[in-house]
C-alpha positions as MATLAB code, in Angstrom:
seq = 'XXXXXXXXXXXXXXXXXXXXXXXXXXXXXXXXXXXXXXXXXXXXXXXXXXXXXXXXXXXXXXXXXXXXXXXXXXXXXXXXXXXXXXXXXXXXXXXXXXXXXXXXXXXXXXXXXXXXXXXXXXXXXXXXXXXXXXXXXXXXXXXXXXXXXXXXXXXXXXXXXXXXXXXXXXXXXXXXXXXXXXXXXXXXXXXXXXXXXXXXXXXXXXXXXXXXXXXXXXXXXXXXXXXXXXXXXXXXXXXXXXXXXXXXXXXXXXXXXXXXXXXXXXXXXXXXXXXXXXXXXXXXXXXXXXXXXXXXXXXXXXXXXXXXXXXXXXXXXXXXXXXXXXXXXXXXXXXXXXXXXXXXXXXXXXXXXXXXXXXXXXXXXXXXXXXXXXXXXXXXXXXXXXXXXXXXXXXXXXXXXXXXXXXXXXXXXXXXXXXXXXXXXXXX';
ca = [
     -27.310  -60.424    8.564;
     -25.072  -58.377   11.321;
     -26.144  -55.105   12.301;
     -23.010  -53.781   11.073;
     -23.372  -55.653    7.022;
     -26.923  -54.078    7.225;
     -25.873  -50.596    7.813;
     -23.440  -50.904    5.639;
     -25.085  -51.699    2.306;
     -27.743  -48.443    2.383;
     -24.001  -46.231    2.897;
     -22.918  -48.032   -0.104;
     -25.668  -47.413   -2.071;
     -25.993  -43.797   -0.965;
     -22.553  -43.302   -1.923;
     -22.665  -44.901   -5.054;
     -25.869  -42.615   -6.037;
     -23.991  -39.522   -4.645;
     -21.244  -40.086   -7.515;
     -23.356  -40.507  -10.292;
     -24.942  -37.326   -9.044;
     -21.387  -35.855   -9.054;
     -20.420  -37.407  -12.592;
     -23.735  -36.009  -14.514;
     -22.975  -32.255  -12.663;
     -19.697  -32.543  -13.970;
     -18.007  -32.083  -11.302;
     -14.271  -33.790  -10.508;
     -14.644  -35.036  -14.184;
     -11.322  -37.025  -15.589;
     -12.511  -36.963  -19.027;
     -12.227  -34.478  -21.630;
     -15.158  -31.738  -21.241;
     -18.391  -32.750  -24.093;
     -18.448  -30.525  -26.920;
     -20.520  -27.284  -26.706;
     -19.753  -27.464  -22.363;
     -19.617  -24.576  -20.251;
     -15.414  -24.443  -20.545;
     -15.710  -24.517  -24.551;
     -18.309  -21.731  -24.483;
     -16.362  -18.964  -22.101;
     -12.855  -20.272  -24.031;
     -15.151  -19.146  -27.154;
     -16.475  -16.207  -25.651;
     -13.305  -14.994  -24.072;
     -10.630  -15.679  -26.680;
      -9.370  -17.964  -24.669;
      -7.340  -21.367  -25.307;
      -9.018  -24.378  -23.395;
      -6.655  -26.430  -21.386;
      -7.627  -29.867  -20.207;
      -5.421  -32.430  -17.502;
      -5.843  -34.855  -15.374;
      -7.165  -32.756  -12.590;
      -9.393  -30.485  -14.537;
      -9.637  -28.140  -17.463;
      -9.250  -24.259  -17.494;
      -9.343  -21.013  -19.841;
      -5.805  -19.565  -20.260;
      -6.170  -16.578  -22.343;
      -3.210  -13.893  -23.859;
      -3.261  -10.399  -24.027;
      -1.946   -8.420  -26.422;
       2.105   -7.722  -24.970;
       1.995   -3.716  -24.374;
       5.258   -1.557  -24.686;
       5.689   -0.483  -20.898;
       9.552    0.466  -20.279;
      10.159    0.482  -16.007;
      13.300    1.983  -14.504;
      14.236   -0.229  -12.201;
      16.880    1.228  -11.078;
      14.762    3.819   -9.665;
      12.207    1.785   -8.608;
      14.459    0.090   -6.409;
      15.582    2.928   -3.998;
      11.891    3.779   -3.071;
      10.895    2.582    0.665;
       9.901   -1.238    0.388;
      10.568   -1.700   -3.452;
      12.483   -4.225   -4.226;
      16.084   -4.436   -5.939;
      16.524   -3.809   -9.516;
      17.150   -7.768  -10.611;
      14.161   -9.060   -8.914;
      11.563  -10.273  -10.805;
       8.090   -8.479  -10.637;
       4.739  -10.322  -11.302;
       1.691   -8.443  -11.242;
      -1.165  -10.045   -9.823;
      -5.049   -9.472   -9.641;
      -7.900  -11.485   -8.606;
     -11.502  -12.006   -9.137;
     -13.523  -13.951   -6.973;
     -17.344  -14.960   -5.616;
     -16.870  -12.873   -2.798;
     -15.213   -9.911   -0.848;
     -14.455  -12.469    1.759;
     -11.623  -15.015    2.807;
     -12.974  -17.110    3.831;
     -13.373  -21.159    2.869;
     -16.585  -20.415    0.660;
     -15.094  -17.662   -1.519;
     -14.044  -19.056   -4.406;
     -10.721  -17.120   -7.357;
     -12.425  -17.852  -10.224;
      -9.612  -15.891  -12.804;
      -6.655  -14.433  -11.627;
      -4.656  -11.827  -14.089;
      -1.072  -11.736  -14.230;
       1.319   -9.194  -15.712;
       5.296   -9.369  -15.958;
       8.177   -7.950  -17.888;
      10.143   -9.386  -20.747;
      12.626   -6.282  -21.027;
      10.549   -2.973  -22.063;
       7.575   -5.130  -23.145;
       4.733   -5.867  -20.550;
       3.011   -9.390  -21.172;
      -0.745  -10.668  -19.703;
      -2.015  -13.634  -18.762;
      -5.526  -14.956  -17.524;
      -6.880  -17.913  -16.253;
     -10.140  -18.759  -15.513;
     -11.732  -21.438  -13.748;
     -14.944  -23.196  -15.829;
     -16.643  -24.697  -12.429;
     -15.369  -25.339   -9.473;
     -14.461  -29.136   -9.738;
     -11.648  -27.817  -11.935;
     -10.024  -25.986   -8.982;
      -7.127  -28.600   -8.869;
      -5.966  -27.637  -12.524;
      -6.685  -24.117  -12.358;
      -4.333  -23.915   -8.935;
      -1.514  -26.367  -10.590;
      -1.352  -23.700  -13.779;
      -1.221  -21.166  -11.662;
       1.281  -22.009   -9.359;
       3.729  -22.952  -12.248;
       3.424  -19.124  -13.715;
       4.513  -17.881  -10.058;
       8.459  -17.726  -10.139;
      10.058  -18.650   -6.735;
      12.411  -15.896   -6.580;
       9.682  -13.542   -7.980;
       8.129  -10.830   -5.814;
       4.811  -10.488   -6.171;
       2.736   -6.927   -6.554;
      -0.966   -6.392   -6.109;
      -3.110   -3.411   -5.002;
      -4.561   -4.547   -1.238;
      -3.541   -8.004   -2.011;
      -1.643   -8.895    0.830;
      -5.124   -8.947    3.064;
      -7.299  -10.302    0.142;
      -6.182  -11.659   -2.592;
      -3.257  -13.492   -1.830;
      -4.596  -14.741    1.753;
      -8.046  -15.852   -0.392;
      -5.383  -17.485   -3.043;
      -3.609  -19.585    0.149;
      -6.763  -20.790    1.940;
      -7.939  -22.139   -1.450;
      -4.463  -24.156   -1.462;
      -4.995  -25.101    1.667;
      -8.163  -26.831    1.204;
      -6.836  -28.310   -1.793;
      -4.238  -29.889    0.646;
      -1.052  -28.477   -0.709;
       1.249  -25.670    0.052;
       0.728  -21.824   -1.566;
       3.374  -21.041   -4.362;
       6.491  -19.585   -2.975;
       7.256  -16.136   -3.845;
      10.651  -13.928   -2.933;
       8.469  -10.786   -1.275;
       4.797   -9.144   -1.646;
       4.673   -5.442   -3.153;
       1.412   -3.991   -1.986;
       0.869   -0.684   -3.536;
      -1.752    0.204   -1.705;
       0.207    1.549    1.518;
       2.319    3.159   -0.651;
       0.022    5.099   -2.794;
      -1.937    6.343    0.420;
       0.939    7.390    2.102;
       2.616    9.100   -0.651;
      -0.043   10.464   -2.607;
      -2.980   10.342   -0.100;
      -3.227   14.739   -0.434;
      -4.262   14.432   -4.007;
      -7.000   11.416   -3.391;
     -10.568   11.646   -2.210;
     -10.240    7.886   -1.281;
      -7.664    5.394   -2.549;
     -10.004    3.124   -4.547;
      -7.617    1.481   -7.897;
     -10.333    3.627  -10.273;
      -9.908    6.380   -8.161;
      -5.836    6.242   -7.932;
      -6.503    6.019  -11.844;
      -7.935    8.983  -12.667;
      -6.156   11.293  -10.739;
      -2.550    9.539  -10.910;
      -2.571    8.132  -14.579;
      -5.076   10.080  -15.945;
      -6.731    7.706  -17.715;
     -10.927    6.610  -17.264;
     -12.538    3.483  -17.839;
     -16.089    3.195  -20.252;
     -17.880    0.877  -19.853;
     -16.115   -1.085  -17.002;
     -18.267   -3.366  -14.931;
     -18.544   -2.519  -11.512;
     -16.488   -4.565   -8.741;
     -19.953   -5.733   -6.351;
     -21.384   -7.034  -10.124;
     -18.622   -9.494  -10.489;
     -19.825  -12.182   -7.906;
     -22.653  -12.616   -9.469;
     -22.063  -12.304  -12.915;
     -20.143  -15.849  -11.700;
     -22.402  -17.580  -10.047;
     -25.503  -16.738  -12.953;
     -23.387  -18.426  -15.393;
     -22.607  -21.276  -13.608;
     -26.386  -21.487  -13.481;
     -27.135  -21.892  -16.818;
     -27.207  -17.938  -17.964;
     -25.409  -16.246  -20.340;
     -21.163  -16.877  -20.580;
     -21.205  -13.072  -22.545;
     -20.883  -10.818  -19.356;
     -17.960  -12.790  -18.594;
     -16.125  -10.586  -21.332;
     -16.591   -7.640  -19.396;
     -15.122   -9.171  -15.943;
     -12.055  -10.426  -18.019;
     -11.271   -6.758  -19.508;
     -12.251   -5.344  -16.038;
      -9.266   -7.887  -14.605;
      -6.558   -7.230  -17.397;
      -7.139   -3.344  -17.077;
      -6.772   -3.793  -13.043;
      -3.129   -5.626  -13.817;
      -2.068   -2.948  -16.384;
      -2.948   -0.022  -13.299;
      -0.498   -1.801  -11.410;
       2.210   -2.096  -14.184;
       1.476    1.658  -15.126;
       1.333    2.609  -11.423;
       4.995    0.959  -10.841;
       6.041    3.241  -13.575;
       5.019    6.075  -12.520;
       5.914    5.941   -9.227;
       9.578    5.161  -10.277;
      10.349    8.608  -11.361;
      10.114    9.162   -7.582;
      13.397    7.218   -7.027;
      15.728    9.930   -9.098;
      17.171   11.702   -6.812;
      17.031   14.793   -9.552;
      13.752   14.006  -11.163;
      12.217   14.293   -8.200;
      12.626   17.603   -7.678;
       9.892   18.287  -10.068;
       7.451   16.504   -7.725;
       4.620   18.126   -6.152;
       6.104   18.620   -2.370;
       2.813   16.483   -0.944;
       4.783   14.095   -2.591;
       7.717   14.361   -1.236;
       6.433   14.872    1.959;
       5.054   11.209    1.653;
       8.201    9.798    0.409;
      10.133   11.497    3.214;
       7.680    9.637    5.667;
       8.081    6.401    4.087;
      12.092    6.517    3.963;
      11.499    7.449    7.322;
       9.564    4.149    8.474;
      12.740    2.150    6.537;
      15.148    4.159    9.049;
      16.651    5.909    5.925;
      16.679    9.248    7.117;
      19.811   10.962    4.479;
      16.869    9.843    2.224;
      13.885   11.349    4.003;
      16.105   14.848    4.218;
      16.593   14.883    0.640;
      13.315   14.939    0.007;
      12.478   17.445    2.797;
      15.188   19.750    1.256;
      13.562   19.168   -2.167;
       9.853   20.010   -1.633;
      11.241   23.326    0.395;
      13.132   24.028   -2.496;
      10.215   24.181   -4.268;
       8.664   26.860   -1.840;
      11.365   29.499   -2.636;
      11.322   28.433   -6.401;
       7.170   28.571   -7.026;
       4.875   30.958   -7.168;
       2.305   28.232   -6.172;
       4.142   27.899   -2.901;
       3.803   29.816    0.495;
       3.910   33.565   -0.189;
       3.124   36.741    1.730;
      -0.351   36.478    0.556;
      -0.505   32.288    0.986;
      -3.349   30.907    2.649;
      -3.649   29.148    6.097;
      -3.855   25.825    4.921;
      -0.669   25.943    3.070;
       1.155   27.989    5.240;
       0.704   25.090    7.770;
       1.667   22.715    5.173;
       4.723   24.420    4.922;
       5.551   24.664    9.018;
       4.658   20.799    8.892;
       7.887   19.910    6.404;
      10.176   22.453    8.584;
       9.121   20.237   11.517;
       9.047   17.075    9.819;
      12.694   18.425    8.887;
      13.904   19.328   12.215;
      12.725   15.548   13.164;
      14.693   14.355   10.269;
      18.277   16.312   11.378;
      18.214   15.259   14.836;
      17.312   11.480   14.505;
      20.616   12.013   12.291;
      22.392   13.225   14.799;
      22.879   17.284   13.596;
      21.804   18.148   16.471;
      22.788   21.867   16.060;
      21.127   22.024   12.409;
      17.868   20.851   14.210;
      17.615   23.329   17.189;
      18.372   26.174   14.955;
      15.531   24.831   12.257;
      13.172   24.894   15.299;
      14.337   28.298   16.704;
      13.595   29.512   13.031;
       9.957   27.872   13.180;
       9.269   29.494   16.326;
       9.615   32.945   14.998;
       7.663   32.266   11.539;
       4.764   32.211   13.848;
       1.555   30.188   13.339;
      -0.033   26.916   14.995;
       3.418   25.065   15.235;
       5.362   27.848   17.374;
       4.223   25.698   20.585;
       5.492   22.736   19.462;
       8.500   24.332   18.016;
       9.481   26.701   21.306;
       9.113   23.077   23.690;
      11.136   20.931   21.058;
      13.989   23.748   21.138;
      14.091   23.948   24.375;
      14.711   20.275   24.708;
      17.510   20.778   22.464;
      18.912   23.856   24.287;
      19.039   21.961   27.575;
      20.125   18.634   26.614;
      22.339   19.146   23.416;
      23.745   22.632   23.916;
      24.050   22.961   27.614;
      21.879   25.744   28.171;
      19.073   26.104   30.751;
      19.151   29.609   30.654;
      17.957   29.458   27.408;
      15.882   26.156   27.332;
      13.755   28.252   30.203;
      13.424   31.329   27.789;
      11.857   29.530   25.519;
       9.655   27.133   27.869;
       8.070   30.332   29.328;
       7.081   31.652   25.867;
       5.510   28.617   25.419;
       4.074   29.344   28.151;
       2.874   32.494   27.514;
       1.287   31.217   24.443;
      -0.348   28.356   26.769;
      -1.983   31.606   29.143;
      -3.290   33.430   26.106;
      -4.967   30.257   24.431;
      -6.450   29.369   27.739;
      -7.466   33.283   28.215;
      -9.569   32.664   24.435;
     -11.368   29.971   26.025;
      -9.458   27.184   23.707;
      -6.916   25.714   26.424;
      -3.870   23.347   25.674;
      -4.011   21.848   28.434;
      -1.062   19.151   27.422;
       1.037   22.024   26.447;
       0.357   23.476   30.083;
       1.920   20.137   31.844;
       4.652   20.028   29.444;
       5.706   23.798   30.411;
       4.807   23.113   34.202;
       7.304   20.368   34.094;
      10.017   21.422   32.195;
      10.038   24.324   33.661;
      10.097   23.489   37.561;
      13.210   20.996   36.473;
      14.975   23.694   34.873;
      14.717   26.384   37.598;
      15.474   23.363   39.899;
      18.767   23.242   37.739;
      19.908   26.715   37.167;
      19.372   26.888   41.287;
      22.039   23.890   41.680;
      24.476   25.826   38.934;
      24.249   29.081   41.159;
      24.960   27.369   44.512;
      28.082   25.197   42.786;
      29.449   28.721   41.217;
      28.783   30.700   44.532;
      30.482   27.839   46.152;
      33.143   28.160   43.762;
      33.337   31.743   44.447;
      33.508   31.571   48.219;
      36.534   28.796   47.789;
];
């Protein structure tokens, strides 16, 4: 016998023992699943409906459609929504790990979309992991190609997790029109109003709603892996209600960040709000947008009695000066440049932590906009003044100090070169 038919036949017959192994584990099985298996038991368990293919079986389960009406309309003119005919699919996963990477395993993915006012739910959930193939087929044909898709920090887990498990299934992700990821969005809109920007957390203090009983989100691995270890399929339930509520946060979260887009509803907004939408219209280069906002939160400081008064605090005092500069910003980038030197000149004399930055920015507009050194250097020296005292209090500024140094040696340097050219002038 050759070396080569000798090494040969042990290979054969490891192989061969290596998938009976595989065929009594049940994994990569072709044949329907044996009555009483683990996929019967968490379809049981979960209300679910088994389905079985060539490729696998999973758990698709439905529930209950949920009146959820969603102006699009004004969805659509928020910063990085997208247009009112698009399709939106919620989407959620729940996995074996917070990880990406090749061992971390979706084991049920929620998904939530809109049939006119009604929000529908679906689940699936994968029995063991040799059904992988069937669970990823099912899911990919619920994934509309000219869909966007909208998850809460999905773009750097759950959809990155979802394409490396393609991948290593040797086909290509679904295609989707756009990714909606709430979660920059909520932080930088609503971030004043949020110890931390946790989904339950957003929850509470945006919908006002609380969950009993929910399982917590470091339990959900394991709950997993113990039942595809022979323990109990029941704890399941509570992962699959923790999943559908996670989808219907993002539906109700949509919603209520919609009323955002009316250009009059808005009005009614808390101005930390608006101050956050300004920023984000901002980002998008849609400034008109980011000034109506501005105007409409500093409406709201003349209107409420919760706003800035004679007898305000520091802290929102300051809030205040921060949307009259955030303002100023705004009208200059739009090119009212007049509009935004005299909004400056007016923070300047309000007073407060901002006058620096104020006195240097107007003076920038004075000497480049309006043609006036004269009084660009006015108001560099009382920034400069205001430089001398903080030093004098032992809390120097010192980047305020070079700023004033600077401008003002170029602008005496200037008025000197006007006063020779008009005495020259003169003498002609």
């Amino acid at each position: 016998m050759s070396p080569t038919v000798a090494t040969s036949v042990p290979l054969e017959r490891r192989l061969a023992n290596f998938r009976a192994r595989r065929g009594e584990a049940g994994w990569g099985r072709l044949s329907p699943p044996r009555p009483g298996g683990l996929a019967e038991r968490i379809a049981a368990a979960l209300g679910g409906e088994m389905i079985h293919g060539q490729t696998g079986t999973f758990i698709r389960i439905e529930a209950a459609v949920e009146h959820l009406p969603l102006d699009r309309t004004c969805l659509a003119r928020l910063p990085g929504h997208p247009g009112e005919d698009v399709p939106l699919l919620c989407l959620d996963t729940e996995t074996t790990g917070l990880g990406t990477a090749t061992g971390t395993v979706v084991f049920l993915v929620g998904l939530g979309w809109w049939e006119g006012p009604s929000f529908r739910r679906v689940q699936l959930v994968l029995p063991d992991h040799a059904d992988e193939p069937a669970f990823l087929t099912a899911l990919r044909d619920l994934i509309p190609s000219g869909a966007w898709l909208v998850t809460y920090n999905g773009r750097a887990f759950d959809w990155p997790l979802l394409v490396t498990r393609y991948r290593l299934d040797r086909r290509p992700p679904p295609i989707s029109a756009g990714h909606l990821d709430l979660l920059p969005f909520i932080r930088r809109v609503f971030r004043h109003r949020l110890p931390d920007a946790r989904l339950r957390t957003v929850e509470v203090a945006l919908l006002g709603g609380y969950r009993h009983g929910d399982v917590e989100s470091w339990q959900i691995p394991a709950i997993y892996i113990d039942m595809l270890r022979g323990g109990p399929v029941e704890p399941l339930r509570a992962v699959a209600r923790h999943n559908v509520e996670d989808v219907r946060s993002l539906a109700r979260l949509l919603a209520y960040s919609a009323r955002l887009g009316d250009p009059v509803g808005r009005a009614a907004a808390e101005r930390g709000d608006l101050a956050g939408l300004a920023r984000g219209y901002a980002r998008e280069r849609r400034h008109s947008e980011a000034l109506a906002c501005l105007d409409a939160a500093l409406a709201g400081d003349e209107q409420s009695p919760a706003w800035p008064s004679a007898r305000e605090d520091r802290t929102s005092r300051l809030e205040r000066q921060r949307l009259l500069a955030e303002r100023a910003w705004t009208l200059r980038r739009l090119g009212q440049f007049d509009e935004a030197i005299a909004s400056w000149r007016d923070l300047a004399h309000e007073g407060g932590p901002l006058v620096p930055l104020a006195l240097i920015e107007l003076a920038k507009g004075l000497e480049w906009r309006q043609r006036d050194p004269a009084g660009a250097l006015r108001a560099t020296d009382q920034a400069g003044s205001l430089a001398e005292r903080a030093r004098q209090l032992g809390r120097p500024l010192p980047l305020l100090e070079r700023e004033v140094s600077r401008r003002r040696r170029r602008l005496l340097a200037r008025l000197a070169r006007q006063n020779r050219h008009l005495v020259g002038s003169q003498a002609g």
